[in-house]
Structure formats: C-alpha cells, structure tokens
C-alpha positions as CSV (number, residue, x, y, z in Angstrom):
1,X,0.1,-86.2,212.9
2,X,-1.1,-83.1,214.0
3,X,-3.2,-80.5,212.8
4,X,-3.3,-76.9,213.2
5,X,-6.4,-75.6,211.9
6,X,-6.1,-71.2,211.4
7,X,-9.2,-68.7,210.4
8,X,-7.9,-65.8,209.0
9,X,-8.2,-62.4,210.2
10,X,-10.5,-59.8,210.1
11,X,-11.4,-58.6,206.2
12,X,-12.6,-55.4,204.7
13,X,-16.3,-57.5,204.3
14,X,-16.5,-57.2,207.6
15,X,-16.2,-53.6,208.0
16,X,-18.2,-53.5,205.1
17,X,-21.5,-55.6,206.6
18,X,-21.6,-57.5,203.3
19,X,-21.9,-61.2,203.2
20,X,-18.0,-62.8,201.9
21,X,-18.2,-66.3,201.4
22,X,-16.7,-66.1,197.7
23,X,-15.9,-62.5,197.6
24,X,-12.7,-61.8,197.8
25,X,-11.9,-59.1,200.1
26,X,-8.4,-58.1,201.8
27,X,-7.4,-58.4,205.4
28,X,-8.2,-54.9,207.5
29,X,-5.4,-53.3,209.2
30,X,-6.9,-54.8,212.4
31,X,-6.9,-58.0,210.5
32,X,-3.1,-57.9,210.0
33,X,-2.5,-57.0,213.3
34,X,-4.6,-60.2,214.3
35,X,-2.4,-61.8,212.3
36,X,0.8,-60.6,213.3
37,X,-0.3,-62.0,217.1
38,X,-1.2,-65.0,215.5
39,X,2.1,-66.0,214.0
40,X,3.8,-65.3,217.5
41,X,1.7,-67.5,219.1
42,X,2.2,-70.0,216.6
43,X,6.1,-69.7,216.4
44,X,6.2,-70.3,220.2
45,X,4.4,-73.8,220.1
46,X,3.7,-75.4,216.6
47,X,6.3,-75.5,213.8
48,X,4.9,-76.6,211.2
49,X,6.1,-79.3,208.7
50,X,3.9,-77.4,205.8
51,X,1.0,-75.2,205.4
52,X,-2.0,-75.2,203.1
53,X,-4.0,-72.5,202.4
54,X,-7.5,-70.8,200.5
55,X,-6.7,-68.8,197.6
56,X,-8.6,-66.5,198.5
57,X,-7.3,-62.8,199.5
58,X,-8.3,-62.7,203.3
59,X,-6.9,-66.3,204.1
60,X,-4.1,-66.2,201.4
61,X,-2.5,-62.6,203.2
62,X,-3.1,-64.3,206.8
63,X,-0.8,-67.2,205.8
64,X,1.7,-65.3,203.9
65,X,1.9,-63.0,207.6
66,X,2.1,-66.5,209.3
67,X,5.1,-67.8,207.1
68,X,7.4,-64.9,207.2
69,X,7.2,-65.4,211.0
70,X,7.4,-69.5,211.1
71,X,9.8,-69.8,208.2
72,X,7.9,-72.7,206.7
73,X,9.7,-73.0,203.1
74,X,6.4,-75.7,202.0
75,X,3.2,-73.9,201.5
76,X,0.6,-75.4,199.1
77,X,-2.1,-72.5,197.7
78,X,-5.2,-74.4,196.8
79,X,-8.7,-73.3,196.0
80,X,-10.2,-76.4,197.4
81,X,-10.2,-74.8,200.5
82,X,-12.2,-71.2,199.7
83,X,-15.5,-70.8,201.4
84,X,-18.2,-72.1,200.6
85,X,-19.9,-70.6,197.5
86,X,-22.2,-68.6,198.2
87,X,-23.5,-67.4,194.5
88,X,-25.5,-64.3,194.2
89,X,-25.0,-63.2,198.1
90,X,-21.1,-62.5,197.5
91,X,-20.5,-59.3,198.2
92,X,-24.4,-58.2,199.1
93,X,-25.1,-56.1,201.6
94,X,-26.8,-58.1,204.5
95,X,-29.9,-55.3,204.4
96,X,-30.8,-56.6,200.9
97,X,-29.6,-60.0,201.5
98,X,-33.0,-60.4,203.5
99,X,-34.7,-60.7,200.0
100,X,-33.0,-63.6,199.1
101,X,-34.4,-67.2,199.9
102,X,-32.0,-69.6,201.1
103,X,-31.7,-73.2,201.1
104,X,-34.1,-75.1,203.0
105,X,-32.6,-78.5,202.0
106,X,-28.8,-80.5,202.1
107,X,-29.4,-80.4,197.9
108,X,-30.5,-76.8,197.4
109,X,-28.3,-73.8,196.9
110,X,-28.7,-69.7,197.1
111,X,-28.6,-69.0,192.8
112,X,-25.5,-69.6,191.4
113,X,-23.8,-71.3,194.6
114,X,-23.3,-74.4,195.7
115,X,-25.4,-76.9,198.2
116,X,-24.4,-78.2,201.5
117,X,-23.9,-81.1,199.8
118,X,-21.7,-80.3,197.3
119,X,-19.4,-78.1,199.8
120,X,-19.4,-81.5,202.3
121,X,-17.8,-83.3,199.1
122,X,-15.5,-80.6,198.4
123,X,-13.9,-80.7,201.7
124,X,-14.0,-84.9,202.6
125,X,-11.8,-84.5,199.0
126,X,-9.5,-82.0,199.8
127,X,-9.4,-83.2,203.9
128,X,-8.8,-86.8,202.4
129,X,-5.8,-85.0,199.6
130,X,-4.1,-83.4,202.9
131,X,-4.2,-86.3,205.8
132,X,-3.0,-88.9,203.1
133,X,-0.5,-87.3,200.7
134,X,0.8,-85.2,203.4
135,X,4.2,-86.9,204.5
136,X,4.5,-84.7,207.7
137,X,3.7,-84.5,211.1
138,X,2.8,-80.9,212.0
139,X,0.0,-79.7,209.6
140,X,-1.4,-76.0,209.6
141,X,-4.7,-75.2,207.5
142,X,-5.7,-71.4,207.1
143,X,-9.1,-71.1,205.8
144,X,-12.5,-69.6,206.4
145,X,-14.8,-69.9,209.1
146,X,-17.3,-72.6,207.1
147,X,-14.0,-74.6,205.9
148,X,-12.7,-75.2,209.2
149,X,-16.2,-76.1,210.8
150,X,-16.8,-78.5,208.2
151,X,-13.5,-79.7,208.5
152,X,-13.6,-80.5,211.9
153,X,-17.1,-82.1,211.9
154,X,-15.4,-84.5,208.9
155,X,-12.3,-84.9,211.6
156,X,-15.5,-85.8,214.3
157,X,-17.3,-88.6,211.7
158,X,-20.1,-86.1,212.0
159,X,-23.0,-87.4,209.0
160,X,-23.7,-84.9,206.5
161,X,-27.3,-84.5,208.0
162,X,-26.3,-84.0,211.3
163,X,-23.2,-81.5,211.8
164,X,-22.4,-79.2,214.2
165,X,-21.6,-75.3,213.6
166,X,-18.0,-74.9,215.3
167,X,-17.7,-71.1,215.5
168,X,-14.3,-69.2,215.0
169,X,-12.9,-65.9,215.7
170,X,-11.1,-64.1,213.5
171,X,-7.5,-65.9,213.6
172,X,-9.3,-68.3,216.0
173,X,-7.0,-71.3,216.0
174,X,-8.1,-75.7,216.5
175,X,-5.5,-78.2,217.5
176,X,-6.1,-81.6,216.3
177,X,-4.4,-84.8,216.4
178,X,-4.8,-88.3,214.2
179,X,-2.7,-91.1,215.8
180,X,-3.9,-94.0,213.6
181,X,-7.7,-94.4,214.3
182,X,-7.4,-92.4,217.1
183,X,-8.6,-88.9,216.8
184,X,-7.9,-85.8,219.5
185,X,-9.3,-82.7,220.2
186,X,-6.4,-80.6,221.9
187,X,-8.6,-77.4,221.9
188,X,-11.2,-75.2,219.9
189,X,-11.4,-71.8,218.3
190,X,-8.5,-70.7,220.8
191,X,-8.2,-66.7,220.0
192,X,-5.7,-65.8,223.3
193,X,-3.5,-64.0,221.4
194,X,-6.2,-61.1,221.0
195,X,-6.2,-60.5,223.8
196,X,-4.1,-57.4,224.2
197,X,-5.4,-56.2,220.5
198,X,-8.5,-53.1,220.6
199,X,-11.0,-53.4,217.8
C-alpha cells in the first residue's frame, strides 16, 4: 500500500496574515494554480485507487482540482481530517494573536480548541479508519499542514511526547509506503511542481 500524502494550496488566510487552523477560507488564485501543477504531477506518477480528503474549503477545492485531473471516481469527504482546532485564534489576526496564551502542556488547549492530545487521538483514529478499511493500494490524503505532520510522525511510531514538526509547502506532497510491518519513506514535502509558478 501506498500513500500519497497532499497539503493543499495556498488560501485567502494567507494573504490575509490571520491564523486558519479551523477557519475556513478558500484557495487563492495562486492557490489554484498550485493546484493545477499539482494534479499534473500527480497524473504522471501516482493513480490513485481513492482519495480522502478535509472538509474544509482550502483542502476540499484542492482535491476536487486534483480529481478532475486524475479521474478518481472514489473520494471520501471526512472532517476527521480538518486542522487541528485551534478555538478562539481562527481567523485572528497574528498582531492580536500575541495576546493570547497558548498551551504549555500535551493536555492544555488555546479557549475553545482542542489539546495536542486530543488532535493525536483524532488522527491515530482516522489514520487507523484509512490503512485498515481501505481495500486499495494507491492511497492519496489532502489535508493541512498539522494533519499531515501528525500523520506522518503516527506512520514513524513517533510517542505523543516526542514528535517531530514535518514542514509542508503549500501543495507539498509525502510518498509513503506500508508493506506489512514494513514502513517507507519514498520522500518528504516534495513541492517540484512549483517550480515554474511566481508568487
């Protein structure tokens, strides 16, 4: 089985300087066009057997630019696999974000989120849902930049108290593989296609 793991592409929050987490902004023109390359790249080396995907706005319009190109006809929306929730600092401006304590513990969460804890949980259930229930051998997952690093330190049997940040571009792409108990790392946060794209 492999996995094809997809960040979407650039949203109006970034523009914006405002924290997204669960906000739920659109893609940017620029963020469509990062998609567009995206899905080419894609088409030339990974069919995939079926996609899942974040409800959210940003990552749902990246995958819906992806499947038009791919053809994939199996595409699960689910919103086990929006960012993590970041409460009151959706949609804040970073300037006044700077007020706002955060977490300084695995069990503490910014005011009406959830903890580090809780978002670990989240996605061992939903990772568990997709490797097991999935009958198919080509796997793509279009999320959000926290999603995908806590899914790949899940796919790494990194402990809760000890993961590691994977950082992604925007439409930044992860090939994985599971062959039994044997796990492989193909590559990480490959963003290539971008490369003939001006910000």
């Amino acid at each position: 089985m492999k996995l094809l793991l997809i960040r979407h592409g650039q949203s109006e929050a970034d523009v914006l300087n405002v924290h997204e987490g669960r906000a739920d902004y659109p893609l940017t023109e620029l963020g469509r066009t990062q998609g567009k390359a995206m899905a080419a790249k894609v088409e030339s080396f990974f069919k995939p057997d079926i996609i899942w995907s974040s409800t959210l706005k940003r990552a749902a319009e990246t995958t819906d630019i992806l499947t038009n190109k791919v053809g994939c006809k199996d595409v699960r929306y689910v919103d086990e696999l929006m960012e993590q929730h970041n409460g009151i600092l959706a949609g804040m401006p970073f300037v006044e974000a700077e007020k706002i304590p955060l977490p300084q513990y695995l069990h503490e969460a910014v005011e009406g989120g959830e903890t580090f804890i809780e978002f670990r949980m989240r996605m061992e259930h939903i990772f568990s849902r997709i490797i097991h229930t999935t009958h198919a051998d080509r796997i793509i997952i279009v999320a959000h930049g926290g999603v995908l690093s806590m899914l790949l330190n899940i796919f790494m049997g990194n402990p809760v108290d000890q993961s590691v940040w994977f950082i992604t571009g925007d439409t930044g792409m992860h090939l994985l593989e599971k062959d039994g108990e044997e796990r492989l790392v193909h590559f990480l946060n490959d963003t290539g296609h971008l490369s003939e794209i001006k910000n």
